[in-house]
C-alpha positions, 0 to 999 in steps of 0.5 A, a space after each residue: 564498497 566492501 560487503 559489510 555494506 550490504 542492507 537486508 530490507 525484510 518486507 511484508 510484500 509478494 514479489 514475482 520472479 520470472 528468470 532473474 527479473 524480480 519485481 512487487 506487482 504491488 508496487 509496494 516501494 516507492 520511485 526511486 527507493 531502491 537507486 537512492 538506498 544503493 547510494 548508501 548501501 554498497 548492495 541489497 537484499 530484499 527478503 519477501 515472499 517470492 512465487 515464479 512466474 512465466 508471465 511478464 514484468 508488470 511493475 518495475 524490475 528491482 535493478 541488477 545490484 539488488 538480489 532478493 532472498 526468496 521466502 516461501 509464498 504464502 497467501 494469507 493466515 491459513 497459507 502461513 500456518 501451512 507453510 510454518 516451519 519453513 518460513 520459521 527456519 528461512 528466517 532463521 537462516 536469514 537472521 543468521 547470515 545477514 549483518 544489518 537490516 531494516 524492517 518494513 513493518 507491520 507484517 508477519 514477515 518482518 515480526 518473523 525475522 526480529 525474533 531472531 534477531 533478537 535471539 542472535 542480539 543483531 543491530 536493526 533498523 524500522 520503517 513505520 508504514 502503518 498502524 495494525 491496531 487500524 488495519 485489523 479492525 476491520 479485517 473479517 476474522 475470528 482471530 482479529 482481537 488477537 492479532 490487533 494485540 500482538 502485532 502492535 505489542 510488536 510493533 512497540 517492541 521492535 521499535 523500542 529495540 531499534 537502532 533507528 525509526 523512520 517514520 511515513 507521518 507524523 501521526 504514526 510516530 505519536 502512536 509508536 513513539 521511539 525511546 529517548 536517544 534513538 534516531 527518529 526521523 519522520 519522512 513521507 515516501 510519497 514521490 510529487 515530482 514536476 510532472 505530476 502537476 498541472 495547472 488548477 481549474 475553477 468552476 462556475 457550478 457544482 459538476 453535475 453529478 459529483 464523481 467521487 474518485 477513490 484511489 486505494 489498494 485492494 488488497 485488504 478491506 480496511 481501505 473502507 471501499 465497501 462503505 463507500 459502495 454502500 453510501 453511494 448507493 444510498 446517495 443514489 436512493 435518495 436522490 442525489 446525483 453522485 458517481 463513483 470510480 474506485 482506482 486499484 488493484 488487489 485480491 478483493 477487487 473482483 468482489 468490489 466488483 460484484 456489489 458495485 454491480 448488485 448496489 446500481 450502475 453507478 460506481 465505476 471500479 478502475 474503467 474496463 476498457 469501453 466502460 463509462 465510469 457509471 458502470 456503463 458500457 458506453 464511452 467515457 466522458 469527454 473532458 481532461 483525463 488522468 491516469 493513475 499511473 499503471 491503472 491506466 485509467 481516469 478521474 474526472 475533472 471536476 471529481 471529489 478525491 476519496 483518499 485511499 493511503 497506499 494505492 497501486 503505488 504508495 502515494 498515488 492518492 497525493 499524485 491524483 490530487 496534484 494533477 487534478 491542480 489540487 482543487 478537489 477535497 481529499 476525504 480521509 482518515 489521518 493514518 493512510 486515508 481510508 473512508 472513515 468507519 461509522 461507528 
């Protein structure tokens, strides 16, 4: 394929580098995305926030034919502000250089780049993975209201201007429709192969005590894992048998943590070694366990799903509920699950 085949993915994700090795410690892209993208493009270029690091790879490489153009790395709002001018002229430079493109969005990243390619009146694609207006309503800061505002009015802008849209859920493509006579397309990246399943169980009793499992990212705290700790904990105070194991990585984890542990002794954040999944320091229940693909660590038969939208990998909630023989009830909001917010 010649080099107008090339495809710029813009993403909102922090990749790690360590000499060429470069991959997302997130797990933000799908099995298999980019071996099937590389059976259409004839290469790739995946533009994201990159840090160097000397430790270890602990996702999946991105393969030798795609390169990844580094941005500045930043971590949140302040670290952007910080970082500002370089960012802006990076994605200058990038729009600039690059023929076609698609846009992961929301993120700050991606509305970065669609502002120049709109100055340089260039051809692009979306891929619709959430909805801001739901993620900021729950994000702590005193620029919230104004960020829900431009990021879904950007969010209708570039889908307006967009050669093309896909789509993760139906859900979505009701709240940012795409105009008449743009290519839509509504396909779930949720990868459910044969492995991941296994054969349904039947129960002669209600287990006893409940172990409610939620399977999500950590990265931001509009997964609602603080209401789950606190309902747990409610649950307890009233009597009710009921654990709970939270399946995830992310910055507020260690803060998950901390309440779990002030709350009671009964929810489990993502097994440590040799913990129990009460909190507790004994072993693990006995019984078929599963692992959560990288977490490597267990859900319990018998356990009720909380399904968290985009966990370590995106669609593991679904990988959960398929090899537990999908008998247990996923609780969830429409859009990328979440515990629902009280009102």
């Amino acid at each position: 394929m010649s080099e107008s085949s090339r495809c710029c993915f813009v993403v909102e994700a922090r990749l790690l580098r360590n000499g060429s090795a470069c991959w997302d410690p997130r797990q933000s892209f799908p099995k298999g995305h980019w071996e099937e993208s590389l059976q259409v493009f004839g290469g790739i270029t995946v533009l994201a926030r990159t840090q160097a690091t000397e430790d270890s790879p602990n996702g999946v490489v991105f393969p030798v034919q795609v390169s990844v153009g580094e941005l500045p790395y930043y971590i949140g709002p302040a670290g952007a502000a910080r970082k500002s001018l370089s960012l802006i002229c990076a994605g200058r430079e990038w729009a600039r250089r690059e023929n076609a493109f698609i846009l992961r969005i929301p993120g700050f990243v991606p509305s970065l780049v669609w502002f120049w390619l709109r100055r340089y009146k260039k051809r692009y694609a979306v891929e619709v993975l959430g909805d801001p207006n739901q993620v900021f309503q729950v994000i702590r800061h005193p620029l919230r209201r104004l960020w829900r505002c431009l990021y879904s009015r950007a969010q209708y802008a570039m889908i307006r201007r967009a050669t093309a849209t896909m789509y993760i859920s139906k859900f979505l493509a009701q709240l940012y429709p795409s105009p008449p006579g743009c290519h839509a397309v509504i396909v779930s990246d949720v990868r459910l192969t044969d492995d991941v399943f296994a054969r349904p169980r039947t129960f002669s009793a209600a287990p006893n005590p409940l172990r409610l499992v939620h399977v999500g990212n950590m990265e931001q705290p509009y997964k609602g894992h603080e209401y789950l700790l606190k309902s747990i904990a409610i649950c307890r105070q009233n009597g009710v048998a009921v654990q709970a194991t939270l399946a995830g990585e992310g910055r507020l984890r260690p803060a998950f943590e901390e309440m779990s542990l002030r709350l009671g002794r009964h929810v489990f954040v993502d097994g440590r070694p040799g913990e129990g999944p009460a909190g507790s320091h004994g072993a693990r229940p006995s019984g078929r366990r599963f692992a959560c693909r990288r977490n490597s660590r267990i859900v319990e038969p018998g356990s009720a799903r909380a399904a968290g939208g985009r966990a370590k990998t995106r669609g593991e909630n679904h990988v959960a509920r398929a090899r537990s023989g999908r008998t247990d009830p996923p609780v969830g909001t429409k859009l990328r699950g979440g515990i629902p917010l009280p009102p």
